[in-house]
C-alpha positions as CSV (number, residue, x, y, z in Angstrom):
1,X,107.4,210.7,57.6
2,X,107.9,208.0,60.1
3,X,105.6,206.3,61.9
4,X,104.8,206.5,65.7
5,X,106.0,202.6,66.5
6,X,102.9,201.5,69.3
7,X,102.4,198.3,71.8
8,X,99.6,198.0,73.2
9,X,98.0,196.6,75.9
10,X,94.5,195.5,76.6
11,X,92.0,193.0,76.7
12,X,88.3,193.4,77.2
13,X,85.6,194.2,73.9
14,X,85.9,197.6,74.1
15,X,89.4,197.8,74.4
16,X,89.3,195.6,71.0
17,X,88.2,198.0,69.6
18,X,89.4,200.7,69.9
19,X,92.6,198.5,69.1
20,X,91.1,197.5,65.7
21,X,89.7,201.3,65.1
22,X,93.8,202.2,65.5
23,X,94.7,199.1,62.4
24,X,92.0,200.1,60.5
25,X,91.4,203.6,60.2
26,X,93.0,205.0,57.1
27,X,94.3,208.3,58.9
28,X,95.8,206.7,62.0
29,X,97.3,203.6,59.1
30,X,99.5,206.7,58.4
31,X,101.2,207.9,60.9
32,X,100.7,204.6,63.6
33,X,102.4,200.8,63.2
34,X,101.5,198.5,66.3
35,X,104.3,196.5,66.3
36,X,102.7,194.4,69.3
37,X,100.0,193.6,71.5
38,X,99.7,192.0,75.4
39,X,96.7,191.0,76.5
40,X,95.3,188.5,79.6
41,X,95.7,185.0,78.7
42,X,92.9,182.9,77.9
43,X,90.3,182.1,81.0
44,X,87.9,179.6,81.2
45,X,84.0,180.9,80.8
46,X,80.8,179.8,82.1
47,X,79.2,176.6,83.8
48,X,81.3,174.4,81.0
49,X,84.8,176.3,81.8
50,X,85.3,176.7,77.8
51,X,88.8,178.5,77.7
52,X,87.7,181.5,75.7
53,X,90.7,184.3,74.2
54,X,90.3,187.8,75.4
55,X,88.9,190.2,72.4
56,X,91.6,191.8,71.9
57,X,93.8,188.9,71.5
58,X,91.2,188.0,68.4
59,X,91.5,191.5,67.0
60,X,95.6,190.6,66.8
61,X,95.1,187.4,65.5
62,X,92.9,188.9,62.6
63,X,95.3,191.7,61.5
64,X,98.6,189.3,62.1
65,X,99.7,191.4,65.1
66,X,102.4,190.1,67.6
67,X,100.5,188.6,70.3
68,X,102.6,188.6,73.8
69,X,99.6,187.0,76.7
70,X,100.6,188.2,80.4
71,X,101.3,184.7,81.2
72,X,102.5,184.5,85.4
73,X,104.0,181.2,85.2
74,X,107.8,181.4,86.7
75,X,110.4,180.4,84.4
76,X,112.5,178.2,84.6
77,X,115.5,178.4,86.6
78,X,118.3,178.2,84.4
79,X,116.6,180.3,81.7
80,X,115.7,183.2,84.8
81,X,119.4,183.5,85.1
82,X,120.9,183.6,81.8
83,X,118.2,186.0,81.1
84,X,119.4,188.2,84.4
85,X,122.9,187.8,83.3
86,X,122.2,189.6,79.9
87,X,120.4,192.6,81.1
88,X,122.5,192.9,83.9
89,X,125.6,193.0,80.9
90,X,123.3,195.5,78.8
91,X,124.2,199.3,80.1
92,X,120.7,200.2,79.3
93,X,119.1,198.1,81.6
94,X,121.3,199.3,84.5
95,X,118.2,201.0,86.3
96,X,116.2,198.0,86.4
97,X,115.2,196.6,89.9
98,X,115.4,193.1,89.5
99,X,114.5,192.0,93.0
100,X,111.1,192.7,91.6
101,X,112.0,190.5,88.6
102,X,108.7,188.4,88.9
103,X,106.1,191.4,89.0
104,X,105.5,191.2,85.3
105,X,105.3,187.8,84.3
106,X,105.2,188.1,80.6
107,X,108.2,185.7,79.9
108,X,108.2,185.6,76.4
109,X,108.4,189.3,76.1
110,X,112.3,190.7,76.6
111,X,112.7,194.0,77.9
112,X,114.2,195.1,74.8
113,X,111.7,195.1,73.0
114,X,110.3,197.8,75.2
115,X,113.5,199.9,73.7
116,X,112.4,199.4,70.1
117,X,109.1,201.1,70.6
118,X,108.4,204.5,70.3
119,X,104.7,204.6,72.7
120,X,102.9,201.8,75.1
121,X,99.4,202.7,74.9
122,X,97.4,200.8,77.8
123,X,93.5,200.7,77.4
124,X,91.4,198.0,80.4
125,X,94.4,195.8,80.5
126,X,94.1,195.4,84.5
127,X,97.3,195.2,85.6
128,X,100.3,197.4,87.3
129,X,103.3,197.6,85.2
130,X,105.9,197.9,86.7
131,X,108.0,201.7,86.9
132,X,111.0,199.7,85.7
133,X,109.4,199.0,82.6
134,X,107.7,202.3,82.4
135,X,110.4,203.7,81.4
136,X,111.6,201.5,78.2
137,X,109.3,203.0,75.1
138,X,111.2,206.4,73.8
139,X,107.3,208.1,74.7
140,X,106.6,206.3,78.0
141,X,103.1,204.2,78.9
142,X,100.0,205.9,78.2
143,X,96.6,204.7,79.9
144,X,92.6,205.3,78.3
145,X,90.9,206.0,81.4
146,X,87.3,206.2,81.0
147,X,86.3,208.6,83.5
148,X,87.5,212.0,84.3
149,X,90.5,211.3,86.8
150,X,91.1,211.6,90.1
151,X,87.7,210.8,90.6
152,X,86.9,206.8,90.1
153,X,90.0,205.6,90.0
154,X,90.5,201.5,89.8
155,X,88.4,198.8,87.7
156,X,85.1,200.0,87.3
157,X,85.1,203.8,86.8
158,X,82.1,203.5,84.3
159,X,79.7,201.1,86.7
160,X,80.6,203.7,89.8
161,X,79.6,206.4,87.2
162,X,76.5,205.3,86.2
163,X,75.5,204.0,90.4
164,X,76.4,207.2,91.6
165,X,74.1,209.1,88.9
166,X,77.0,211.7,87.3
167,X,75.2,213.8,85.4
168,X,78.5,214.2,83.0
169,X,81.9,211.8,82.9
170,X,85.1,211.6,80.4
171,X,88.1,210.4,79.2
172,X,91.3,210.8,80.8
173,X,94.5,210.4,78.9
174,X,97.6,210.2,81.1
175,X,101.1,209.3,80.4
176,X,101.7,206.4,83.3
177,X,104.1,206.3,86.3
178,X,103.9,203.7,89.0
179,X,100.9,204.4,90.9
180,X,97.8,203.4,89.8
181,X,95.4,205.7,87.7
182,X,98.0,208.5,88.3
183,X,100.1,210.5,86.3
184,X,100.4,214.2,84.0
């Protein structure tokens, strides 16, 4: 049987892991490979500013994952355009909008690979993808929302839960497109 090829994206503790629950669980082992993981790049923390690497980017490091960081540094000229020129070449990247080529910013990650994958699963990685990318893995972008969309959409849907006293609150899974907390 062939395994469901994964990427996926996140950063905070509980988005670790649940990432390490998928690389360790001997059922999921079976039918799941991550081939990848993006995550925030490392931020500085507290009064002493100690640069400090999100939890999920540990959780890679520990199970030899490939670690992409979201970094939003512009590339370099030269390397931008040879980079244009070869997607633009590539048939399958024909429906790419690249005026919007700086949206992403993770410039050590080729759209290709996108192509390779089967599934993107997205779980508290805090920021839009863009709908040209959306549509790379075979399965699409898939968010972990943890409360029962439409209702508290955005960053905090379990702090709004708990201030506005819901007596009950879910899960929603939802295959992505390019509004935010929206999709079937």
């Amino acid at each position: 049987m062939k395994k469901l090829t994964l990427a996926y994206f996140g950063s905070p503790y509980f988005s670790a892991l649940f990432l390490e629950k998928i690389l360790t669980d001997p059922d999921l082992k079976k039918i799941i490979e991550v081939k990848f993981v993006v995550t925030q790049p490392d931020r500085p923390i507290g009064r002493k500013q100690i640069l400090i690497e999100t939890p999920v980017k540990t959780v890679a490091k520990k199970y030899g994952i490939k670690l992409f960081e979201n970094k939003s540094k512009a590339l370099s000229t030269k390397f931008e355009t040879n980079l244009k020129s070869k997607i633009i070449n590539q048939k399958r990247f024909k429906h790419l909008n690249l005026k919007n080529w700086k949206l992403f910013g993770i410039w050590d990650l080729e759209f290709r690979i996108f192509y390779q994958i089967d599934l993107c699963l997205v779980y508290a990685f805090s920021q839009i993808i863009p709908k040209e990318l959306l549509k790379a893995p075979k399965l699409g972008f898939w968010n972990i929302h943890p409360s029962l969309l439409p209702k508290y959409r955005g960053p905090s849907p379990i702090t709004y839960s708990l201030i506005f006293g819901e007596k009950e609150t879910g899960v929603t899974i939802f295959k992505m497109d390019e509004k935010i907390d929206h999709g079937p």
